[in-house]
N, C-alpha and C positions, 0 to 999 in steps of 0.2 A: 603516535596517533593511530589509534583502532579506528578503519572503514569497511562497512558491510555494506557488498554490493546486491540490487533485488532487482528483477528486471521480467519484464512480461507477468505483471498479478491481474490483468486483466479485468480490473474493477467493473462490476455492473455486467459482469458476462451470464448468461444463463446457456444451457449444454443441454441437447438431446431433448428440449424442449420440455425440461423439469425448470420450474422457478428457483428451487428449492437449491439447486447447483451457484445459484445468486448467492444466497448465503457461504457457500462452504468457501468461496475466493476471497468475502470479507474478511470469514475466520483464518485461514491461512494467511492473509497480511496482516491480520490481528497479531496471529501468533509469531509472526516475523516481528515484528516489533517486540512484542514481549522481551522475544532473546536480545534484540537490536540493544532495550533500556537493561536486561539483567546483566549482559559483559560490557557493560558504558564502555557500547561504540560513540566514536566521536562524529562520525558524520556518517552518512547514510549516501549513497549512488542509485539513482534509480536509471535505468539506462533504455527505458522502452516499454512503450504499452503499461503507463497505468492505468489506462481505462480499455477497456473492451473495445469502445468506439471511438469516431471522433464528436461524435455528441451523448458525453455521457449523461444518463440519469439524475436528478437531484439527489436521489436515493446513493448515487456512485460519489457524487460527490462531499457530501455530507458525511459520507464511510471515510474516505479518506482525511477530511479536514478534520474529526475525531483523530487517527492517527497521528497527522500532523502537530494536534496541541499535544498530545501525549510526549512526544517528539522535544516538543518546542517546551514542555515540563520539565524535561532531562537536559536544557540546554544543548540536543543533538541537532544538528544543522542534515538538513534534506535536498538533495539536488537532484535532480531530473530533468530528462530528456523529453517531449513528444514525439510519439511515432512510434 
């Protein structure tokens, strides 16, 4: 069993008070994933802080549940902590 651990992506975060820092956290869990489906890992550990906050964006969260079908496409199972 192949598992990839990811922890602190910080979904819906914005930095130095550019917007624009919102997108580049999406693309970096994007592209986590990417790798996650191209070495079919078998499950995925998320261990903390997938969102920025604890009231994340509709925007944060919509980012992420794209992820998750993607995920959930490959048959890879997602588990996560909050906090």
């Amino acid at each position: 069993m192949l598992i990839a651990h990811l922890s602190d992506t910080h979904l819906g975060a914005t930095q130095y008070g550019i917007d624009a820092r919102e997108e580049d956290f999406y693309k970096a869990f994007r592209e986590a994933i990417d790798v996650i489906i191209k070495e079919h890992v078998d499950l995925v550990i998320h261990s903390g802080d997938i969102f920025d906050t604890p009231r994340p964006s509709g925007t944060a969260i919509v980012r992420l549940l794209d992820q998750l079908r993607r995920l959930d496409e490959h048959n890879i199972r997602f588990l996560f902590i909050l906090g």
